[in-house]
DOGUVO-609703 format. One record per atom (N, C-alpha, C, O): x, y negated, z; atom name; residue number from 1; residue in three letters. Coordinates in Angstrom, 2 decimals, always signed. Layout:
N
> c1 / c2 / c3 / name / resi / resn
> X / Y / Z / CA / NUM / ALA $
...
***
This chain:
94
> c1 / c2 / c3 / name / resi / resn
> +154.03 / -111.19 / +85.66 / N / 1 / UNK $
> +152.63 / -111.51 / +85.53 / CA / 1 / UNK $
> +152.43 / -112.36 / +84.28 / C / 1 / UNK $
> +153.20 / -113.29 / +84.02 / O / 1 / UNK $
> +151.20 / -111.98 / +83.33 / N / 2 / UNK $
> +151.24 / -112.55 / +82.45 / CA / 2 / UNK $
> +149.90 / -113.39 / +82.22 / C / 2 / UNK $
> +148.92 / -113.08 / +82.90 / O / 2 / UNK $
> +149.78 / -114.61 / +81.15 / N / 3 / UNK $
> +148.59 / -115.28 / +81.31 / CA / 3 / UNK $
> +147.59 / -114.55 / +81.20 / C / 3 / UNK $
> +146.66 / -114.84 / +81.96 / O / 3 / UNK $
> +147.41 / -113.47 / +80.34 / N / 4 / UNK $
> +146.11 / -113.17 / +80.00 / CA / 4 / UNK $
> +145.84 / -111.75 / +81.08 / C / 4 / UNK $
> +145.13 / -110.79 / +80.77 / O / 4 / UNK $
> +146.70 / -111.91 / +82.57 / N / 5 / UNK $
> +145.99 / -110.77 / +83.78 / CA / 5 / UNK $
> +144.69 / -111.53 / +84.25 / C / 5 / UNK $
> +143.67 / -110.86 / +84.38 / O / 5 / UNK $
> +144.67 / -112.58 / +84.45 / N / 6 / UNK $
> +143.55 / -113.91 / +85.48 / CA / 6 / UNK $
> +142.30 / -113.53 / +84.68 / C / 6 / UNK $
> +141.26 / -113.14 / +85.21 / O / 6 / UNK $
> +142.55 / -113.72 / +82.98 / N / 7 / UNK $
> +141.23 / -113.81 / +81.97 / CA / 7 / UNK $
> +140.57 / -112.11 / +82.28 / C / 7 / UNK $
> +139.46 / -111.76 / +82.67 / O / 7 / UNK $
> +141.76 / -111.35 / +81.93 / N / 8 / UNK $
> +141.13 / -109.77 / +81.63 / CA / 8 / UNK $
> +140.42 / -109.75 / +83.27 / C / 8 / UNK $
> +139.34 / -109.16 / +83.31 / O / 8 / UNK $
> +140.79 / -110.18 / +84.27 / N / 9 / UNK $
> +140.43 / -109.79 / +85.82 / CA / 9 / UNK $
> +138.81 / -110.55 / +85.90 / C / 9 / UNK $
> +137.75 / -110.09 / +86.34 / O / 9 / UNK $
> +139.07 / -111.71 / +85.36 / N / 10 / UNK $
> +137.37 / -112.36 / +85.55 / CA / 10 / UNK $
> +136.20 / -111.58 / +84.26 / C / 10 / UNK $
> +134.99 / -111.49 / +84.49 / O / 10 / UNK $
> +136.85 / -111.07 / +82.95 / N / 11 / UNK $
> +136.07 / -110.32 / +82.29 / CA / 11 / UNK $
> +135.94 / -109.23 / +82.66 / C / 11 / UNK $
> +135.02 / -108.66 / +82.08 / O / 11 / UNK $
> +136.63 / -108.45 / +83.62 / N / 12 / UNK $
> +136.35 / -107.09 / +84.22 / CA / 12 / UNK $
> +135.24 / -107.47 / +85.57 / C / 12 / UNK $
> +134.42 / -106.62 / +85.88 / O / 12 / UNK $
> +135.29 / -108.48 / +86.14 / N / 13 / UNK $
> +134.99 / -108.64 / +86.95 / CA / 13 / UNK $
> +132.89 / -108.83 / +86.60 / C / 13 / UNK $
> +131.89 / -108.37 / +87.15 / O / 13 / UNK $
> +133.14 / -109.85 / +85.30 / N / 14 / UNK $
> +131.80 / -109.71 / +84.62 / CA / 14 / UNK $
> +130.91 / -108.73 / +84.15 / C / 14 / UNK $
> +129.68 / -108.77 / +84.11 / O / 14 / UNK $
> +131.79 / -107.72 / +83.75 / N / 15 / UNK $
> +131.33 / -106.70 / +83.46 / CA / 15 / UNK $
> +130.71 / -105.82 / +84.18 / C / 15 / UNK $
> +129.71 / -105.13 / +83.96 / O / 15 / UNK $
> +131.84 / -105.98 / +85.57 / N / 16 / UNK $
> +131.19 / -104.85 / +86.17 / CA / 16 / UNK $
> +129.61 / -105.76 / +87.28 / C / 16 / UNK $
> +128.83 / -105.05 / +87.92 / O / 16 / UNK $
> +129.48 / -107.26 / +87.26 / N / 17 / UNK $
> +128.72 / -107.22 / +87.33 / CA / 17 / UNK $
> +127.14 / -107.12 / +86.86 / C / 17 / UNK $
> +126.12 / -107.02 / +87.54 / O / 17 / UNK $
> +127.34 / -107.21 / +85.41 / N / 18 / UNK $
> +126.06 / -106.55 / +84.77 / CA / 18 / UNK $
> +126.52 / -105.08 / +84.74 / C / 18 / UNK $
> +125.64 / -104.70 / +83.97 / O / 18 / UNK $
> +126.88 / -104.52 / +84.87 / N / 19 / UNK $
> +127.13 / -103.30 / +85.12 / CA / 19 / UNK $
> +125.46 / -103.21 / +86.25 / C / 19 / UNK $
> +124.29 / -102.83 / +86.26 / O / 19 / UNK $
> +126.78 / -104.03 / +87.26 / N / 20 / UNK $
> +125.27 / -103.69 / +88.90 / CA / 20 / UNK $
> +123.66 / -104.44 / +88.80 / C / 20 / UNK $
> +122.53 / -104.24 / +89.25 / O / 20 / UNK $
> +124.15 / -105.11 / +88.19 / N / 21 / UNK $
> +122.45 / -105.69 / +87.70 / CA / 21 / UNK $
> +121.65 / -104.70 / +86.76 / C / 21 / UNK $
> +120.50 / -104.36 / +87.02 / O / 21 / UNK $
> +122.34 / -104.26 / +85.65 / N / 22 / UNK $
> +121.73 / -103.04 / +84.96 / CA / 22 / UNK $
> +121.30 / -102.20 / +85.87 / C / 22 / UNK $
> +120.08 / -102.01 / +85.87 / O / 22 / UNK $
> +122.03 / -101.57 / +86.75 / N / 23 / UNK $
> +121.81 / -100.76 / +87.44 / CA / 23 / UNK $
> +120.27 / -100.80 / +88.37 / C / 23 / UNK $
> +119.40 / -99.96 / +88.58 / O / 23 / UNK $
> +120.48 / -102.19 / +88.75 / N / 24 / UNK $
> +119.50 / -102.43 / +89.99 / CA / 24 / UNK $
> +117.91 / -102.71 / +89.35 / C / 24 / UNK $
> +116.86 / -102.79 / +89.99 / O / 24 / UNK $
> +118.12 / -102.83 / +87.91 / N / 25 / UNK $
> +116.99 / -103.20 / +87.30 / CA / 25 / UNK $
> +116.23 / -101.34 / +87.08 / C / 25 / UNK $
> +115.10 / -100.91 / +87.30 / O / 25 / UNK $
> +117.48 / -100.66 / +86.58 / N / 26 / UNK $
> +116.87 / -99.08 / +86.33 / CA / 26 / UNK $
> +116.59 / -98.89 / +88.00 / C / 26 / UNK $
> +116.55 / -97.66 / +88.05 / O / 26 / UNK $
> +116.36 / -99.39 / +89.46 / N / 27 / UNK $
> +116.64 / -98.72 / +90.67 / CA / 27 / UNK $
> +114.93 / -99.19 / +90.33 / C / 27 / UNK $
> +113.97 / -98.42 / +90.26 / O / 27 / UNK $
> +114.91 / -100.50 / +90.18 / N / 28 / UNK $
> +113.25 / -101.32 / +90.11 / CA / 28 / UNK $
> +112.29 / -100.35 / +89.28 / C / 28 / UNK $
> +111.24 / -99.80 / +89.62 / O / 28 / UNK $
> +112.90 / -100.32 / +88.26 / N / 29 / UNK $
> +111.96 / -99.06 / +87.51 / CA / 29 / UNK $
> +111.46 / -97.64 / +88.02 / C / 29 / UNK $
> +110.36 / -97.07 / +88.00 / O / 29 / UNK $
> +112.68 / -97.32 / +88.49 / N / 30 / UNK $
> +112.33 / -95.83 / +88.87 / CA / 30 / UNK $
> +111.10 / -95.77 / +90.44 / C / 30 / UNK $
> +110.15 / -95.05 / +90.77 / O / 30 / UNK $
> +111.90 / -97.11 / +91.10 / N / 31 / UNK $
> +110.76 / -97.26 / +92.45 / CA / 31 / UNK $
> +109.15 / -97.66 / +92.16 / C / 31 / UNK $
> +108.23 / -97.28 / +92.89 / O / 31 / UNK $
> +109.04 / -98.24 / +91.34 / N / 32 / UNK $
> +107.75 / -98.19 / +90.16 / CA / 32 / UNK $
> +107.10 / -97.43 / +90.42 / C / 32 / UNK $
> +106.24 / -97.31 / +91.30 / O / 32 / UNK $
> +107.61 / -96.58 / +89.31 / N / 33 / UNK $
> +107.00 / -95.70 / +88.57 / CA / 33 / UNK $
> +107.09 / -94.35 / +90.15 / C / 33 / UNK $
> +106.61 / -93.32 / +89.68 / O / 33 / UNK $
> +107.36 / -94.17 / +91.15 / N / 34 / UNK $
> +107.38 / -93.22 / +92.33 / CA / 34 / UNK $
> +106.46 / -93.93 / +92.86 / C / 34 / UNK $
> +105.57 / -93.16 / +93.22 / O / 34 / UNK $
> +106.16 / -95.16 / +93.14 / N / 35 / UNK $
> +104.82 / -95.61 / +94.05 / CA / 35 / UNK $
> +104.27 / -95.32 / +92.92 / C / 35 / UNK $
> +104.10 / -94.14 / +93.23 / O / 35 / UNK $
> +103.87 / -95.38 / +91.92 / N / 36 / UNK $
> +102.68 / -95.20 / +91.10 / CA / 36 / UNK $
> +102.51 / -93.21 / +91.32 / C / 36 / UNK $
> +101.60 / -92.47 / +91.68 / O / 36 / UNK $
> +103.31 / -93.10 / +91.06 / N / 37 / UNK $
> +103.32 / -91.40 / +91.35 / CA / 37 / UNK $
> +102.72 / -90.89 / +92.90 / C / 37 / UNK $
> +101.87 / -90.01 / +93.01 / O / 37 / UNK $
> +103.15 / -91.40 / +93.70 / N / 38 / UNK $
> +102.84 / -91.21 / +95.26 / CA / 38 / UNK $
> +101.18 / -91.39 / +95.31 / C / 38 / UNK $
> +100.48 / -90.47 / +95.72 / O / 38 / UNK $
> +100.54 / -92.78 / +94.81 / N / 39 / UNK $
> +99.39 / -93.36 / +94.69 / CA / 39 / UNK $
> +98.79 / -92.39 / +93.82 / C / 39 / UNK $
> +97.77 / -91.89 / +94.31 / O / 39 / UNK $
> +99.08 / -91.99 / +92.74 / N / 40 / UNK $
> +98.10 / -90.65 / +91.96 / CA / 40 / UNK $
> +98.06 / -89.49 / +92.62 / C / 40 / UNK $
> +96.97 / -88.92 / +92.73 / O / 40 / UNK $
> +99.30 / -88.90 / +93.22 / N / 41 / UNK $
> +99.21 / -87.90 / +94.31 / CA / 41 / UNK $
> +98.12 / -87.95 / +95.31 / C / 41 / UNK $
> +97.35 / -87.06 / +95.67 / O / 41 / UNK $
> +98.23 / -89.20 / +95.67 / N / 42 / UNK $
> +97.05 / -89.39 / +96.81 / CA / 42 / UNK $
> +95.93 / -89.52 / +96.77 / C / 42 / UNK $
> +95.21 / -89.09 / +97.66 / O / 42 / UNK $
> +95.56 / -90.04 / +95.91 / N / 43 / UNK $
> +93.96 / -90.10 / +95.30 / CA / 43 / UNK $
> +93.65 / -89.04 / +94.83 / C / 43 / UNK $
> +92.46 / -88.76 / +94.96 / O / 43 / UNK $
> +94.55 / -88.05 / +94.12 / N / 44 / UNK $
> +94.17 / -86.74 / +94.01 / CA / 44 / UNK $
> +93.61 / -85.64 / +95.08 / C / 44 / UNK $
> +92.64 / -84.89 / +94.99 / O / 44 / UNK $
> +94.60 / -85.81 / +96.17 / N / 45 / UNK $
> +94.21 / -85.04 / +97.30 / CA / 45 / UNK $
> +92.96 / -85.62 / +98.17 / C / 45 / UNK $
> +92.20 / -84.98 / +98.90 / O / 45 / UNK $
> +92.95 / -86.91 / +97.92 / N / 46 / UNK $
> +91.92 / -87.50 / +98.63 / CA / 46 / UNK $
> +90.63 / -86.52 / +98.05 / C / 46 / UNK $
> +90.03 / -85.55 / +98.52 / O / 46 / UNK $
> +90.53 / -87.37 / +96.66 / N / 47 / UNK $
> +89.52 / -86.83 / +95.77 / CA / 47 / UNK $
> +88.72 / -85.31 / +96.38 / C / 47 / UNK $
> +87.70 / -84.98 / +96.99 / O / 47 / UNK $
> +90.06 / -84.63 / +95.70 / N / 48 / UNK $
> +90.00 / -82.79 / +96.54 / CA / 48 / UNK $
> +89.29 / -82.62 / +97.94 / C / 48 / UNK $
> +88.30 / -81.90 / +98.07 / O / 48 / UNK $
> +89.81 / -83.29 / +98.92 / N / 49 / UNK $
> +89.75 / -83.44 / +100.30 / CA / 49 / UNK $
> +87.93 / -83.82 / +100.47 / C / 49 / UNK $
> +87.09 / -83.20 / +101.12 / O / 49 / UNK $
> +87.76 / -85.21 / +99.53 / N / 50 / UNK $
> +86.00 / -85.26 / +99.75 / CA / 50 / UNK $
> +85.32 / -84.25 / +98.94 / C / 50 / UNK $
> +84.09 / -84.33 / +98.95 / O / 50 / UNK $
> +85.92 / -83.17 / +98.16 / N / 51 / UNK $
> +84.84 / -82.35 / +97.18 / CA / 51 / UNK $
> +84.67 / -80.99 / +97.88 / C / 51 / UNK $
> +83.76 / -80.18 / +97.73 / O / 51 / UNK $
> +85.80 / -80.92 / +98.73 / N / 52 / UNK $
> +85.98 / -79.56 / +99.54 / CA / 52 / UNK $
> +85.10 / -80.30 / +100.69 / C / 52 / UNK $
> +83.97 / -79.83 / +100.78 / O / 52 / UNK $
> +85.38 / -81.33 / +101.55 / N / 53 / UNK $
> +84.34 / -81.74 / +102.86 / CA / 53 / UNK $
> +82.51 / -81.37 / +101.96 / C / 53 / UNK $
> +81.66 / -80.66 / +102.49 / O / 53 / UNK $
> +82.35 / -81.95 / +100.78 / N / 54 / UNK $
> +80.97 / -82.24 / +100.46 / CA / 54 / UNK $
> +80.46 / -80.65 / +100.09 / C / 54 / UNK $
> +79.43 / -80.22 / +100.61 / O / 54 / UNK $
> +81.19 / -79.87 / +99.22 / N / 55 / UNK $
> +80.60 / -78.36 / +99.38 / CA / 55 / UNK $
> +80.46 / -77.40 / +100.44 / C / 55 / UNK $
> +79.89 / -76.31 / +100.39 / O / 55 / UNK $
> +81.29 / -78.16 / +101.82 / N / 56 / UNK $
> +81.25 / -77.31 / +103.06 / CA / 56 / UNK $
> +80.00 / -77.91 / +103.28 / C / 56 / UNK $
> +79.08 / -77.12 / +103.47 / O / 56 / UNK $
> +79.68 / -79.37 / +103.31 / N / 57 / UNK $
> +78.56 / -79.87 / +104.25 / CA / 57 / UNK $
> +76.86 / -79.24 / +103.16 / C / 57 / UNK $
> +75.79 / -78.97 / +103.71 / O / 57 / UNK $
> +77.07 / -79.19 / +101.94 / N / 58 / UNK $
> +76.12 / -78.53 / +101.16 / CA / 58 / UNK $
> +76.04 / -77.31 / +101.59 / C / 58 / UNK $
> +74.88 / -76.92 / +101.63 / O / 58 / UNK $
> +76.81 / -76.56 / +101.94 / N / 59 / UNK $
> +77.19 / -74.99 / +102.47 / CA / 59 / UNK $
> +75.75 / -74.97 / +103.53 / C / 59 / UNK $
> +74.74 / -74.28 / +103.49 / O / 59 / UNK $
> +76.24 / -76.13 / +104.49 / N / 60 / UNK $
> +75.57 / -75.26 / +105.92 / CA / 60 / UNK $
> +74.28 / -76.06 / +105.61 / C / 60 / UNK $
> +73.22 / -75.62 / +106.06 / O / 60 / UNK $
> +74.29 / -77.21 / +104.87 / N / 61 / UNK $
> +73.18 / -77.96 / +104.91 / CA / 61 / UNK $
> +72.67 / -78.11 / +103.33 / C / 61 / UNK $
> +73.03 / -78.97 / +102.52 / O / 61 / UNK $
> +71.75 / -77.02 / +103.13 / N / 62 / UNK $
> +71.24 / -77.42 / +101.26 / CA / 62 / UNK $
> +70.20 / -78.19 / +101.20 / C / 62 / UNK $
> +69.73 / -78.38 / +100.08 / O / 62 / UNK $
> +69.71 / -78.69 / +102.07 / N / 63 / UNK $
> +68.91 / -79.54 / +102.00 / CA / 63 / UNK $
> +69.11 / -81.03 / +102.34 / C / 63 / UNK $
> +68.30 / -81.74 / +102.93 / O / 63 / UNK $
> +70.22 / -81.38 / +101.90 / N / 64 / UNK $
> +71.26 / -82.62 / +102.36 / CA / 64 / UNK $
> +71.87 / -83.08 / +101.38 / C / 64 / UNK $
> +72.58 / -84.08 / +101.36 / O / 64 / UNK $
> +71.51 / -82.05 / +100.16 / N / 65 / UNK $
> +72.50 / -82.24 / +99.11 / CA / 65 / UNK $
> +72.33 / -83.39 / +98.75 / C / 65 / UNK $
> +73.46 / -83.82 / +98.56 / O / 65 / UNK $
> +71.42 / -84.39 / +98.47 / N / 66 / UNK $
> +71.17 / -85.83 / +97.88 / CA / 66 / UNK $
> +72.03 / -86.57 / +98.78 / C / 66 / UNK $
> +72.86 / -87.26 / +98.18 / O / 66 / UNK $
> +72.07 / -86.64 / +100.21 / N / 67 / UNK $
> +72.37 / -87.69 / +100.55 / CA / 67 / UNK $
> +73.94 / -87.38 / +100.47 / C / 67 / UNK $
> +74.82 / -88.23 / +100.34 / O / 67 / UNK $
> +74.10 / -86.17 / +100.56 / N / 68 / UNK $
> +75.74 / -85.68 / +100.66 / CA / 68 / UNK $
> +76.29 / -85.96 / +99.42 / C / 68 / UNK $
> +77.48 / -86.28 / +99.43 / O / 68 / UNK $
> +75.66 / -85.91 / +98.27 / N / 69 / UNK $
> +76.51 / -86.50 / +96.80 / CA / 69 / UNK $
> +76.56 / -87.53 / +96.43 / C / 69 / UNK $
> +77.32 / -87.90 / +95.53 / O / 69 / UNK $
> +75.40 / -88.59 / +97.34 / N / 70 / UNK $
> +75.99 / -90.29 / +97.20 / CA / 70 / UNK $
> +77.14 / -90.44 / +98.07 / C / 70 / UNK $
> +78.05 / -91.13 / +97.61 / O / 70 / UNK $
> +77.27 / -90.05 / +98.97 / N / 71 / UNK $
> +78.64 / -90.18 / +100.12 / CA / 71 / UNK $
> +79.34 / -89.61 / +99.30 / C / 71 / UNK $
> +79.22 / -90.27 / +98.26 / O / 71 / UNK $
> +80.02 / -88.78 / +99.14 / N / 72 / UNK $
> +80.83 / -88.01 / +98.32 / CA / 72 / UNK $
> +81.02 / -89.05 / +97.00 / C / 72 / UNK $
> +81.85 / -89.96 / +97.05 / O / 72 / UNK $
> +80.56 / -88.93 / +96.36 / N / 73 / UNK $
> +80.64 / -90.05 / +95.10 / CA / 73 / UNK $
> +81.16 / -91.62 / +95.21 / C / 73 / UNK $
> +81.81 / -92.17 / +94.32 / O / 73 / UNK $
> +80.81 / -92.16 / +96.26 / N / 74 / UNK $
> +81.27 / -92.80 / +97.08 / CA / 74 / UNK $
> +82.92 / -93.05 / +97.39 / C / 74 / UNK $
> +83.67 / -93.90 / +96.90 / O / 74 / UNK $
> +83.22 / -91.88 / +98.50 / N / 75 / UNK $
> +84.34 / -91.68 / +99.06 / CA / 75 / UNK $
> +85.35 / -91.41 / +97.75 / C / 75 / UNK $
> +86.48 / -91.90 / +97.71 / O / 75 / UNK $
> +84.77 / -90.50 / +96.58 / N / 76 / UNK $
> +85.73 / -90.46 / +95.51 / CA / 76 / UNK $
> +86.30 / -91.87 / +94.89 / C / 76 / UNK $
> +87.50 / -92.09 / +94.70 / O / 76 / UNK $
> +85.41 / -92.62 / +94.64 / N / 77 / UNK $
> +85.61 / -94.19 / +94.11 / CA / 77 / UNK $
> +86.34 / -94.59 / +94.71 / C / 77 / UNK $
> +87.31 / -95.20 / +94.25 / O / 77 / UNK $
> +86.01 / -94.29 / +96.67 / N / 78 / UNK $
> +87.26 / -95.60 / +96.85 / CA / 78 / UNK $
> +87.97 / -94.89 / +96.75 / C / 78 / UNK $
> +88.85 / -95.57 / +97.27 / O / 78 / UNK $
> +88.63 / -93.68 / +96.44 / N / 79 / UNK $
> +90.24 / -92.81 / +96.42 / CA / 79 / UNK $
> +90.62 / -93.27 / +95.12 / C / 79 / UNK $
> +91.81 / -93.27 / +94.82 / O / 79 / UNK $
> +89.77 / -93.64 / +94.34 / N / 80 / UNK $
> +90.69 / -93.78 / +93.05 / CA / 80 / UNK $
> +90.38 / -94.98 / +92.55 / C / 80 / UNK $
> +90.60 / -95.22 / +91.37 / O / 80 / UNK $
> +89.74 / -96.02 / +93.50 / N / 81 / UNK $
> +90.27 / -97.07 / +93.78 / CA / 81 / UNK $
> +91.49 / -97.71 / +94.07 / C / 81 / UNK $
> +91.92 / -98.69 / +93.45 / O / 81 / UNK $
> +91.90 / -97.28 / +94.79 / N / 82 / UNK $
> +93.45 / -97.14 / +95.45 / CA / 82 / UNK $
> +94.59 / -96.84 / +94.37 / C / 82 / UNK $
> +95.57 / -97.54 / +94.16 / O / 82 / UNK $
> +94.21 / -95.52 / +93.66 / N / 83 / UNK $
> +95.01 / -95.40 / +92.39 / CA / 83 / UNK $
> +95.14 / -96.12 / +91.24 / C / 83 / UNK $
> +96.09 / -96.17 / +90.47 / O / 83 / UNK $
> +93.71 / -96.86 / +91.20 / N / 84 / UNK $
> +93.93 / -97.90 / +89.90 / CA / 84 / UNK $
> +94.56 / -99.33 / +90.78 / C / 84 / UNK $
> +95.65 / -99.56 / +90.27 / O / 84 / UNK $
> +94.35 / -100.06 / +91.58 / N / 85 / UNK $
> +95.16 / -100.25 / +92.55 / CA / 85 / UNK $
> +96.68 / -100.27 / +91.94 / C / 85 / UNK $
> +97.23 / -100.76 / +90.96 / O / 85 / UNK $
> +97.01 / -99.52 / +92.96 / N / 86 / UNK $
> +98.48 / -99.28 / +92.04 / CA / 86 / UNK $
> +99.16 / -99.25 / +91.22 / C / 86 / UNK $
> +100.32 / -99.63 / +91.14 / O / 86 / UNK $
> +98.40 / -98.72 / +90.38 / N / 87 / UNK $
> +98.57 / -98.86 / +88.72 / CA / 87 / UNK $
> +98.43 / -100.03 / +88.47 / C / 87 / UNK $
> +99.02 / -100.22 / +87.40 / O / 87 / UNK $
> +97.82 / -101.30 / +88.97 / N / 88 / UNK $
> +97.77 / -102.42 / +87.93 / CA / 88 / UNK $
> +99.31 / -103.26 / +88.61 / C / 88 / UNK $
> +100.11 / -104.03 / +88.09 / O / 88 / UNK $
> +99.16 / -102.47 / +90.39 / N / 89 / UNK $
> +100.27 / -103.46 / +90.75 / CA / 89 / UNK $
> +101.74 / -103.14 / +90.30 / C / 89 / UNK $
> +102.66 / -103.93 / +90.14 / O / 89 / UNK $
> +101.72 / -101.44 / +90.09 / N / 90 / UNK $
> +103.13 / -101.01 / +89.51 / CA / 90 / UNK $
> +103.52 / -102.20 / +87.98 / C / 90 / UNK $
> +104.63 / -102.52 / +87.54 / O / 90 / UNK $
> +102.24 / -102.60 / +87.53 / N / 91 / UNK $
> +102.53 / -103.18 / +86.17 / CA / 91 / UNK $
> +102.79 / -104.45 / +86.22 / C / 91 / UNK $
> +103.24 / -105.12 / +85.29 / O / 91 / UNK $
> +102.42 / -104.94 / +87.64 / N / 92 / UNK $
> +102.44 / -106.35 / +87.45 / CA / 92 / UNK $
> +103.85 / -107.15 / +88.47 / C / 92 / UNK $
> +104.30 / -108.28 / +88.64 / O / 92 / UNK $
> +104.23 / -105.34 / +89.10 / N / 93 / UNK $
> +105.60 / -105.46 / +89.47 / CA / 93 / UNK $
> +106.68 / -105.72 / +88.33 / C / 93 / UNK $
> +107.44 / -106.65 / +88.05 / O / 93 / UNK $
> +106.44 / -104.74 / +87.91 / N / 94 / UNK $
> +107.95 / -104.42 / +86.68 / CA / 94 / UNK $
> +107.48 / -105.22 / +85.44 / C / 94 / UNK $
> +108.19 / -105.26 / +84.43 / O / 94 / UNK $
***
C-alpha cells in the first residue's frame, strides 16, 4: 500500500460526488421543464374541451350565443391561467 492510495481514494471519491450532484441538478431541469410541458398540455385540452362544449351549446341553442361566449371566454382564461401559472413557477423553480 502506498501513500498516494488514501489521496487518489478521497479524489475519486470527490469526483464521483459532483459527478451525482451534476446529475441531480440535470434530474431538476428535466422535471421542470415536464411540469411545464404537462401544464401546456392541459390548458390546451382544457381550452379545446370549452370550444367544443361552447359550439355544441351554440348548436342547439343560437340564440344563447352572447351569453355562451362570455362563459366560454371565461373558462378559456382560467385554463390558461393555470398555464402561465406554471410557467412562471417552472422559472422560479430552476
Amino acid at each position: 500500500m502506498s501513500v498516494g492510495d488514501g489521496r487518489n481514494t478521497k479524489t475519486t471519491n470527490l469526483e464521483q460526488n459532483n459527478m451525482i450532484l451534476e446529475s441531480l441538478n440535470t434530474l431538476a431541469e428535466i422535471n421542470g421543464s415536464l411540469t411545464l410541458g404537462i401544464a401546456g398540455a392541459g390548458a390546451g385540452i382544457g381550452v379545446g374541451l370549452v370550444g367544443f362544449a361552447a359550439a355544441s351549446a351554440v348548436g342547439r341553442n343560437p340564440g344563447a350565443f352572447g351569453n355562451i361566449l362570455t362563459i366560454s371566454i371565461i373558462g378559456m382564461a382560467l385554463a390558461e391561467g393555470v398555464a402561465i401559472l406554471a410557467f412562471v413557477f417552472a422559472f422560479i423553480k430552476g
